[in-house]
C-alpha positions as a LaTeX table, in Angstrom:
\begin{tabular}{lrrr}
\hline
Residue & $x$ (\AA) & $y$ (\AA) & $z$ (\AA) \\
\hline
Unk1 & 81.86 & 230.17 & $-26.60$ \\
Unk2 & 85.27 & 228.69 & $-26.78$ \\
Unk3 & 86.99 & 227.16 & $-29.24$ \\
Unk4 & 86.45 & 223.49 & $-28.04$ \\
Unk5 & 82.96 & 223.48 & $-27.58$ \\
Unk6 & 82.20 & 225.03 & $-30.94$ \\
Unk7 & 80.13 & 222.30 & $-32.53$ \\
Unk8 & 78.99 & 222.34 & $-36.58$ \\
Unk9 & 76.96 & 220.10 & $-39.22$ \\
Unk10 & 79.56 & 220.42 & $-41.55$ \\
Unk11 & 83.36 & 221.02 & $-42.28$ \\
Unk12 & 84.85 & 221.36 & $-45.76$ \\
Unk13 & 88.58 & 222.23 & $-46.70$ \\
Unk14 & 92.02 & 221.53 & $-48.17$ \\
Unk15 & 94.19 & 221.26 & $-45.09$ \\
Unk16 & 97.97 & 221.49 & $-45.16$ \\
Unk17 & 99.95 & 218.67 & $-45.89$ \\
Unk18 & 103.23 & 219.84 & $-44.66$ \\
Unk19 & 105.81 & 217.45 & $-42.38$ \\
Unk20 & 107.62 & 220.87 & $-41.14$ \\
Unk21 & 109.85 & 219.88 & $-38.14$ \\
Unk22 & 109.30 & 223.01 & $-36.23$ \\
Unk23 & 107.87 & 221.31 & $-32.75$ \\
Unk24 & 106.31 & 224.54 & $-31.47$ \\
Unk25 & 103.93 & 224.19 & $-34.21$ \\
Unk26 & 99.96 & 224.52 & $-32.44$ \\
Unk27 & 98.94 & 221.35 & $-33.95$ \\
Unk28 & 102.44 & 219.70 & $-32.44$ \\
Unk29 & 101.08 & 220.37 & $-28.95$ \\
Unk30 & 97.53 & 219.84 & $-30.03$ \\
Unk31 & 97.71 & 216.16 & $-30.81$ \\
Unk32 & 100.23 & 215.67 & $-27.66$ \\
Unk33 & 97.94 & 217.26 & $-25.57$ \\
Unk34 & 95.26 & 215.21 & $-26.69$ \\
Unk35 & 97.24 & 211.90 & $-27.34$ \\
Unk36 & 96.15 & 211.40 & $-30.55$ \\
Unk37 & 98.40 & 210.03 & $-33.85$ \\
Unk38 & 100.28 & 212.34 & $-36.32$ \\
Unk39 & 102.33 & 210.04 & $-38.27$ \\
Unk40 & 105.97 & 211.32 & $-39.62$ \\
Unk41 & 104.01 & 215.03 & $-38.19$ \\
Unk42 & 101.52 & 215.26 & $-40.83$ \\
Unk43 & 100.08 & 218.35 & $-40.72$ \\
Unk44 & 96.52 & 216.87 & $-42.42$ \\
Unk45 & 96.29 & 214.43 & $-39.56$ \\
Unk46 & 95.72 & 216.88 & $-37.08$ \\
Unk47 & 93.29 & 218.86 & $-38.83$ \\
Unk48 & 91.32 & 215.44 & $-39.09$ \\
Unk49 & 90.96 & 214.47 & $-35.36$ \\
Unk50 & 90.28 & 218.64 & $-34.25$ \\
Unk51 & 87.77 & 218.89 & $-37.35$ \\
Unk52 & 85.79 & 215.13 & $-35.53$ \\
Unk53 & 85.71 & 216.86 & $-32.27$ \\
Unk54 & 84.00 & 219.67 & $-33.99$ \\
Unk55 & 80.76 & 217.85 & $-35.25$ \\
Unk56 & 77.43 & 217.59 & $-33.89$ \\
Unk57 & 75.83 & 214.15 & $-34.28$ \\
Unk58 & 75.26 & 213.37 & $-37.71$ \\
Unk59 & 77.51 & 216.16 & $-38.75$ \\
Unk60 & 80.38 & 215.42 & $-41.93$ \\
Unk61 & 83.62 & 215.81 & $-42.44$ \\
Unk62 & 85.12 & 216.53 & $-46.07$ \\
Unk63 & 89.02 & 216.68 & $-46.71$ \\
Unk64 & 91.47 & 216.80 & $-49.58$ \\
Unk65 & 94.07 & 214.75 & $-47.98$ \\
Unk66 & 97.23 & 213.15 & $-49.05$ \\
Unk67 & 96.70 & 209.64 & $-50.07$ \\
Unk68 & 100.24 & 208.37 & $-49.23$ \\
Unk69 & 100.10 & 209.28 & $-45.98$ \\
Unk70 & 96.40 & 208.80 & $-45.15$ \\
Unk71 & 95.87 & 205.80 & $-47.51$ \\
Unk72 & 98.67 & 204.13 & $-49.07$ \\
Unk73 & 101.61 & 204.43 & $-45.94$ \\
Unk74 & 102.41 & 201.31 & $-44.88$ \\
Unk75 & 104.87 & 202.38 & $-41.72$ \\
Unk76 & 103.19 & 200.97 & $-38.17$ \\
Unk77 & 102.46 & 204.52 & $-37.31$ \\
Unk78 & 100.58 & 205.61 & $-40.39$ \\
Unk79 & 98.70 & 202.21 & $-40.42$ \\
Unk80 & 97.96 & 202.54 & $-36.62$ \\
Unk81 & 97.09 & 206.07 & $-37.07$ \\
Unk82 & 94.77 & 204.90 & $-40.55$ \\
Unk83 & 92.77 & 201.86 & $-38.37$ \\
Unk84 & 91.83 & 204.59 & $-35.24$ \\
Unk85 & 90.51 & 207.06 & $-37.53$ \\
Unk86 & 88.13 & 204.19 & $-39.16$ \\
Unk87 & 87.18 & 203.58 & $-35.31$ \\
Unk88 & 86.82 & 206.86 & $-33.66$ \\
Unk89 & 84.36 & 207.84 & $-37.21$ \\
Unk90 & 82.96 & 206.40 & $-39.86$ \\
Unk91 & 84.16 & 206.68 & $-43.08$ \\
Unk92 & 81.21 & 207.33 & $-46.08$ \\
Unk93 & 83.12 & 207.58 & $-49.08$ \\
Unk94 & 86.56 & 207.46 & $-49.65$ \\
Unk95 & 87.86 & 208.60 & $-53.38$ \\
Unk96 & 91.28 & 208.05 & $-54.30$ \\
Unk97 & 92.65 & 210.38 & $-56.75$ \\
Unk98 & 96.09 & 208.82 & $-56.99$ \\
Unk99 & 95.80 & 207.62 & $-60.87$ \\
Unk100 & 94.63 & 211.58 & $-61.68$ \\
Unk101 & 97.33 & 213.05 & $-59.92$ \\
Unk102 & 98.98 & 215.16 & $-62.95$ \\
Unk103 & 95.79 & 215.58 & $-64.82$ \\
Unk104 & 94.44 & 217.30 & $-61.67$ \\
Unk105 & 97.52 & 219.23 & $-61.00$ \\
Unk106 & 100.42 & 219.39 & $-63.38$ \\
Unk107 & 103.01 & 220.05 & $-60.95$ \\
Unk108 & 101.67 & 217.88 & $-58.07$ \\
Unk109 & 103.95 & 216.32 & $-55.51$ \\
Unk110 & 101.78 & 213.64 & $-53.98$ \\
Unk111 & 98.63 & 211.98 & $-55.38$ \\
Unk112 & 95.20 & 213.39 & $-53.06$ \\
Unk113 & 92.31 & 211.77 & $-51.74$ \\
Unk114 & 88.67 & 212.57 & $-50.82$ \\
Unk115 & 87.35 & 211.82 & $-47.66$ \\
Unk116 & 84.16 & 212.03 & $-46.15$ \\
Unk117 & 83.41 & 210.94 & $-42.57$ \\
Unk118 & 81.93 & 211.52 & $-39.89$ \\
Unk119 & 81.71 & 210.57 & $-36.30$ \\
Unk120 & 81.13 & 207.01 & $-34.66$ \\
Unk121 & 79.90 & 205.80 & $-31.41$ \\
Unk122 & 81.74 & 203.76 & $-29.63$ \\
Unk123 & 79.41 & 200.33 & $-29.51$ \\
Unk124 & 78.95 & 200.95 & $-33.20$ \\
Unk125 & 78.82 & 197.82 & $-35.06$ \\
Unk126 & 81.19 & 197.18 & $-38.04$ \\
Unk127 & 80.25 & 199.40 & $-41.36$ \\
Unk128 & 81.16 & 199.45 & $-45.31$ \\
Unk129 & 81.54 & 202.70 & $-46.93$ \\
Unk130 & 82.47 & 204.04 & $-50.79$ \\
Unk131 & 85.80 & 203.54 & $-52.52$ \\
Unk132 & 86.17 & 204.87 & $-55.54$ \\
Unk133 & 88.89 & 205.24 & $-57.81$ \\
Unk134 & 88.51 & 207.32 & $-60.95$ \\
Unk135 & 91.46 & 206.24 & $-63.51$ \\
Unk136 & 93.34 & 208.86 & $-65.63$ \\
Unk137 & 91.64 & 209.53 & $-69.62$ \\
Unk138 & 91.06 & 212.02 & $-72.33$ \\
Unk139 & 88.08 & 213.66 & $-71.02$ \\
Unk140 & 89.65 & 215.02 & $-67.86$ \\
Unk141 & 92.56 & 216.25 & $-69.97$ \\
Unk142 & 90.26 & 218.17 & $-72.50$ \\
Unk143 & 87.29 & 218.79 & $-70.66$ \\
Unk144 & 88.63 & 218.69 & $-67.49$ \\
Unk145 & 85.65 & 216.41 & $-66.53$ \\
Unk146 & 86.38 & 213.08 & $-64.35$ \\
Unk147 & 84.99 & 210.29 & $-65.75$ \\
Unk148 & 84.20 & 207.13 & $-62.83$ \\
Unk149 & 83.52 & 203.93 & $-64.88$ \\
Unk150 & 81.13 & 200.79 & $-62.52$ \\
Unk151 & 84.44 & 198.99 & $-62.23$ \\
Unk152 & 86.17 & 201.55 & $-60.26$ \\
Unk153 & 83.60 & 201.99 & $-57.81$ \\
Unk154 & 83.66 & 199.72 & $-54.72$ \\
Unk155 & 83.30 & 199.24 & $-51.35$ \\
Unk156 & 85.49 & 198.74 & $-48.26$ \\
Unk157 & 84.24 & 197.33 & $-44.95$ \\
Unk158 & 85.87 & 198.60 & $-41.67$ \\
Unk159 & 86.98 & 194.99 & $-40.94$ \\
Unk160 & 88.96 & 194.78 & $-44.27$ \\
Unk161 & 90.70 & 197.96 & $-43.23$ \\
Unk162 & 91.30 & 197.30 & $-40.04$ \\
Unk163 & 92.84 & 193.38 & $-41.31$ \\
Unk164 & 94.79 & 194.85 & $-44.57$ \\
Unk165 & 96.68 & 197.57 & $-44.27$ \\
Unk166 & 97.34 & 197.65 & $-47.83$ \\
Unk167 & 93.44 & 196.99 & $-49.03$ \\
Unk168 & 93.46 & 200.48 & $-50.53$ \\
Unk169 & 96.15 & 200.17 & $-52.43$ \\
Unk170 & 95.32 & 196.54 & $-53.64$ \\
Unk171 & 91.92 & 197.44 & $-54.59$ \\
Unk172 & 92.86 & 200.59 & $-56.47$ \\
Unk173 & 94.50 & 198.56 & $-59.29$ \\
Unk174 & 92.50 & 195.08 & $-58.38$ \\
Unk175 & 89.41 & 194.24 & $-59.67$ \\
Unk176 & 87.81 & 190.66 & $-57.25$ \\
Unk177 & 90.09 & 188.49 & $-59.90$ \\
Unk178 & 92.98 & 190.14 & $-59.92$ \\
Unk179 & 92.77 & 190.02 & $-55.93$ \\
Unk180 & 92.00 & 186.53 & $-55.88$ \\
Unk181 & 95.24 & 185.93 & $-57.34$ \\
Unk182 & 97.31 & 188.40 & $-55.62$ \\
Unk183 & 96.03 & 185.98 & $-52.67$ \\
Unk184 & 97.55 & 182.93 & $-54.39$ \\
Unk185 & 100.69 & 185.14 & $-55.30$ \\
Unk186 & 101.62 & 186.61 & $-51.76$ \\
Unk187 & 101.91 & 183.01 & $-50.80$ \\
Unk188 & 105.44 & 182.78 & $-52.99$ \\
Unk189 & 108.62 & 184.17 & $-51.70$ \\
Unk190 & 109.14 & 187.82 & $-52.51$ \\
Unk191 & 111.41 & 189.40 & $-54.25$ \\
Unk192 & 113.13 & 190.71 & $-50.68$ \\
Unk193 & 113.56 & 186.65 & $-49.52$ \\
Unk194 & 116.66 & 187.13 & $-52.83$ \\
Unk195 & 118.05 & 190.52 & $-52.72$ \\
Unk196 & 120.07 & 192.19 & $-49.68$ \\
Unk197 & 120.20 & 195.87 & $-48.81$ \\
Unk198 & 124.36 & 196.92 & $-49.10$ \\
Unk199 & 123.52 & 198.70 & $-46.00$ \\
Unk200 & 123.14 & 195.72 & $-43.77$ \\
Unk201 & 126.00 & 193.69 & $-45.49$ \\
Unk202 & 128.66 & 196.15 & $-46.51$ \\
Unk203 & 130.82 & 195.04 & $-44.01$ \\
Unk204 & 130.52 & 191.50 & $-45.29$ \\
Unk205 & 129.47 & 192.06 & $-48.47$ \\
Unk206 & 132.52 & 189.32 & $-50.18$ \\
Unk207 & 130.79 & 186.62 & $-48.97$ \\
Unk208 & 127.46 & 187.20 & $-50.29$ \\
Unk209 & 129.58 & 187.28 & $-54.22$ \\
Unk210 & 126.67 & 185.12 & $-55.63$ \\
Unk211 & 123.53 & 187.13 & $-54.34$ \\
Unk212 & 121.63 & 190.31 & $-55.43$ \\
Unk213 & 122.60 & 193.09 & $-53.66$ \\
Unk214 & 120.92 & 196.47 & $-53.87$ \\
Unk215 & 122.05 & 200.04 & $-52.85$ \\
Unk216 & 122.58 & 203.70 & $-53.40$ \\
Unk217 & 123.26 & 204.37 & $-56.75$ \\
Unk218 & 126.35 & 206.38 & $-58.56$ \\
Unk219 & 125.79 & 210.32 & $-59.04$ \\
Unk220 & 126.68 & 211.23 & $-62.64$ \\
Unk221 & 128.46 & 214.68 & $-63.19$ \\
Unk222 & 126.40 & 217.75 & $-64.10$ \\
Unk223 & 127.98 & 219.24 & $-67.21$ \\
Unk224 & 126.57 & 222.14 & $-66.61$ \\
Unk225 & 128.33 & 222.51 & $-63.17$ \\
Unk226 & 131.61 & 222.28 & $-64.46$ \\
Unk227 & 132.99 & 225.69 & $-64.06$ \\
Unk228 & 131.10 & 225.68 & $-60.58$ \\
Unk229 & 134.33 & 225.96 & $-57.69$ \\
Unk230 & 134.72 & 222.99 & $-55.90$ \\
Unk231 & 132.54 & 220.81 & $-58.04$ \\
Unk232 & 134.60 & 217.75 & $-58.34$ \\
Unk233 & 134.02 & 214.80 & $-60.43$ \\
Unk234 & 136.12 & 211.40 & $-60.96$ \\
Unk235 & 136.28 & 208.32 & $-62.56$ \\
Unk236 & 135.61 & 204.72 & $-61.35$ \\
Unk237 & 137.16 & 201.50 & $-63.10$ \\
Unk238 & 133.86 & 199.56 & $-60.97$ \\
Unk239 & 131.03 & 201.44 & $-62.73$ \\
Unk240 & 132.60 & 201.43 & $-65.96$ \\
Unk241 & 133.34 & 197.90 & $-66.12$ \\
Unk242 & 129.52 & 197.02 & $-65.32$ \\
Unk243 & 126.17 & 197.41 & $-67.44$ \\
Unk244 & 124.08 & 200.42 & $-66.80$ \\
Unk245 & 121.12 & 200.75 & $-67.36$ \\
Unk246 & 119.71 & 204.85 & $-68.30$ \\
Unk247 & 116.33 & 205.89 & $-66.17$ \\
Unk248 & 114.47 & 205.85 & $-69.76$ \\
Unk249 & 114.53 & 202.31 & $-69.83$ \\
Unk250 & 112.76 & 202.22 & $-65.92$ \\
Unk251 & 109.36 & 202.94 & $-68.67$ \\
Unk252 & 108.89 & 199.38 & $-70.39$ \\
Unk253 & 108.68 & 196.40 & $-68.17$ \\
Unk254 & 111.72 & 194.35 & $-68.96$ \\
Unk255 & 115.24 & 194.92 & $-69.72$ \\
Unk256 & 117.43 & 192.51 & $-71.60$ \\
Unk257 & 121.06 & 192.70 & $-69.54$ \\
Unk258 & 122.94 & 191.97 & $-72.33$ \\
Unk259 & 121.62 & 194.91 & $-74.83$ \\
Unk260 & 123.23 & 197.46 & $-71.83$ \\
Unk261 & 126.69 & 199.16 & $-71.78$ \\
Unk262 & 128.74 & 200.17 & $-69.23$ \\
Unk263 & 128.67 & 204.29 & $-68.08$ \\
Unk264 & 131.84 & 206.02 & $-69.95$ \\
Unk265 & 131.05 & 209.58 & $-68.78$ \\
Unk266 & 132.34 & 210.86 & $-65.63$ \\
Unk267 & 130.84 & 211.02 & $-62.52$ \\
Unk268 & 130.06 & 213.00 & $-59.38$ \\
Unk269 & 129.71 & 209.92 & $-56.58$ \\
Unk270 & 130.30 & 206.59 & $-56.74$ \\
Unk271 & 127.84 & 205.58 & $-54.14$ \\
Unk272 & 127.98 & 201.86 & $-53.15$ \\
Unk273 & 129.50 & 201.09 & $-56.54$ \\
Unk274 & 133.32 & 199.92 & $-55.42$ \\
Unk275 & 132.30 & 197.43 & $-53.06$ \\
Unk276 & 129.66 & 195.74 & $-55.41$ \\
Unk277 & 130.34 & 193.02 & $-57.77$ \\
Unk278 & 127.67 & 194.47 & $-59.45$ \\
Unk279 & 125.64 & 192.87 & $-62.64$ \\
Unk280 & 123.52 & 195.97 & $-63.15$ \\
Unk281 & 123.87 & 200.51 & $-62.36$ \\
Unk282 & 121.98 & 202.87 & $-62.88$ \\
Unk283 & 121.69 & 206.45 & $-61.18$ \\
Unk284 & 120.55 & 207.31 & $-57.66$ \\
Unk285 & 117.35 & 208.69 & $-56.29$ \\
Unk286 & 114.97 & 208.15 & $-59.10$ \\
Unk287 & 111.76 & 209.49 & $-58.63$ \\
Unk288 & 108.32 & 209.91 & $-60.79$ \\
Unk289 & 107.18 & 212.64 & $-63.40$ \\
Unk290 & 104.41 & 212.98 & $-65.80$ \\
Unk291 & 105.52 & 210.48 & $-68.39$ \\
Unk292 & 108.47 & 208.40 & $-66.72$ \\
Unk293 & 110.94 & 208.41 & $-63.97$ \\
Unk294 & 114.06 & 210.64 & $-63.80$ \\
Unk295 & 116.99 & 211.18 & $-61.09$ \\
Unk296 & 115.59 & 213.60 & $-58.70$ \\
Unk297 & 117.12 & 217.20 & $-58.45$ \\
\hline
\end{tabular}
C-alpha cells in the first residue's frame, strides 16, 4: 500500500515546530504540491494537513502544536491558514497551554497547545468545540498536576473563529464580562492612532517634534566583552541627556517619568537614539523569561 492511501483511526504526536529555511525540505514540496498553507514554513502545519488526509471517517487527530503560530498569529497567512484548518476538519477540543508554558517546560521557547480534530465534510453545518485554558498555580509546580478551574473552560464556535481572528487570544484572559467590555473598548482609538514607527518617519522625523515616536532601542556595552578585539563601544550626548528606563521596571504596570535617570554607562549601539527627541530609552530587543523581561542574547 502506498503511503497516500494509508488510512488510520487515530494519530498522536509532538511534531516539529521548526521555521528552517532549507526549501528542499519534504514537507516544503509537500504542501506546494498539494497547495495547501504553511505560514512563515511552519514545520507543525504540514504535519497537520498530511496527518487529515490520513484518517478514516470518524478517525482523530491529536497534536502538541505551537500556539503562536497555530493560535495566537495574527499575520493574514497564519489567520488564513488557522480559518481553513477549522473548515477542511473539525476541531473537538482545543487546550491552550500558553499561561503553563514554564511550569511545563522550564526552558521553553514558545507556549504549546493541544489539539484534537478530526475531519469534516464539506456541506457540514457550522460546529462549537472545547477551549480550555488551564492557568499557571502551585499544584503543577509541586505536584506537577494541572489543575482546570469551570471558568477556564469554554467553548468556541467555528463562526467565531472564522469572524475573530484574535477570539483565542481574547478568550484566554476574558471571561463574557471582560469581553463585553473589550467590545466597548476596541471602539476607542488605539494606542497606534498616537505613536509612529521611526522607521516610516526617519526621514522626516523634525516635523513630527511633538508626537510619540517609537524605535529600535540603544545596545548597552557588555563589560564582559571588553578585552574581546574589535569590540567597540562609544558614548552618546542623546541617550545620556534622556530618561531611561532599566528592563526591571517593564514588571509593574506603570512608570512615573520623572523618578528615571538618564543611562551614564557606555554603550555598544545607539540605535535610533540621535535622531529622536526622545522623552523615554530603554534597551533593544526585550524579550520574556520566567519571572520578567530581559534584553535578549
Amino acid at each position: 500500500m502506498s503511503e497516500e492511501r494509508l488510512k488510520v483511526d487515530v494519530v498522536v504526536g509532538n511534531p516539529p515546530w521548526a521555521s528552517r529555511r532549507e526549501p528542499d525540505r519534504r514537507s516544503i514540496a509537500w504542501y506546494s504540491d498539494h497547495g495547501l498553507p504553511m505560514p512563515e514554513n511552519e514545520e507543525a502545519w504540514a504535519f497537520a494537513w498530511k496527518a487529515l488526509r490520513h484518517l478514516r471517517d470518524g478517525g482523530v487527530v491529536g497534536f502538541l502544536l505551537p500556539a503562536m503560530g497555530f493560535l495566537h498569529n495574527q499575520s493574514k497567512e497564519a489567520v488564513a491558514a488557522r480559518r481553513q484548518l477549522a473548515e477542511t476538519a473539525r476541531l473537538l477540543r482545543v487546550v491552550n497551554f500558553a499561561d503553563l508554558r514554564f511550569q511545563l517546560f522550564d526552558s521553553a521557547v514558545r507556549p504549546a497547545a493541544l489539539m484534537i480534530f478530526g475531519p469534516s465534510s464539506e456541506d457540514a453545518p457550522g460546529y462549537r468545540f472545547d477551549y480550555w485554558m488551564p492557568k499557571a498555580n502551585l499544584n503543577l509546580s509541586m505536584g506537577r498536576v494541572i489543575t482546570l478551574s469551570s471558568a477556564d473552560k469554554g467553548s468556541v464556535s467555528s463562526r467565531q473563529l472564522a469572524d475573530d481572528p484574535s477570539v483565542f487570544k481574547r478568550r484566554l484572559w476574558m471571561n463574557d464580562p471582560d469581553a463585553k467590555l473589550f467590545g466597548y473598548l476596541t471602539a476607542l482609538p488605539s494606542l497606534g492612532d498616537f505613536v509612529l514607527e521611526y522607521k516610516k518617519v526617519r526621514y522626516k522625523i523634525d516635523s513630527f517634534a511633538d508626537r510619540w515616536v517609537v524605535g529600535n532601542g540603544f545596545k548597552p556595552v557588555s563589560k564582559q566583552r571588553f578585552s574581546e578585539r574589535g569590540h567597540c563601544r562609544e558614548r552618546s550626548e542623546a541617550i545620556r541627556s534622556a530618561p531611561y528606563m532599566p528592563i526591571e521596571s517593564l514588571r509593574i504596570l506603570a512608570q512615573d517619568r520623572w523618578d528615571l535617570r538618564p543611562f551614564e554607562d557606555e554603550i555598544r549601539r545607539t540605535g535610533a537614539s540621535q535622531r529622536f527627541r526622545t522623552r523615554l530609552r530603554w534597551p533593544s530587543r526585550a524579550r520574556a523569561t520566567r519571572d520578567n523581561r530581559r534584553p535578549a542574547d
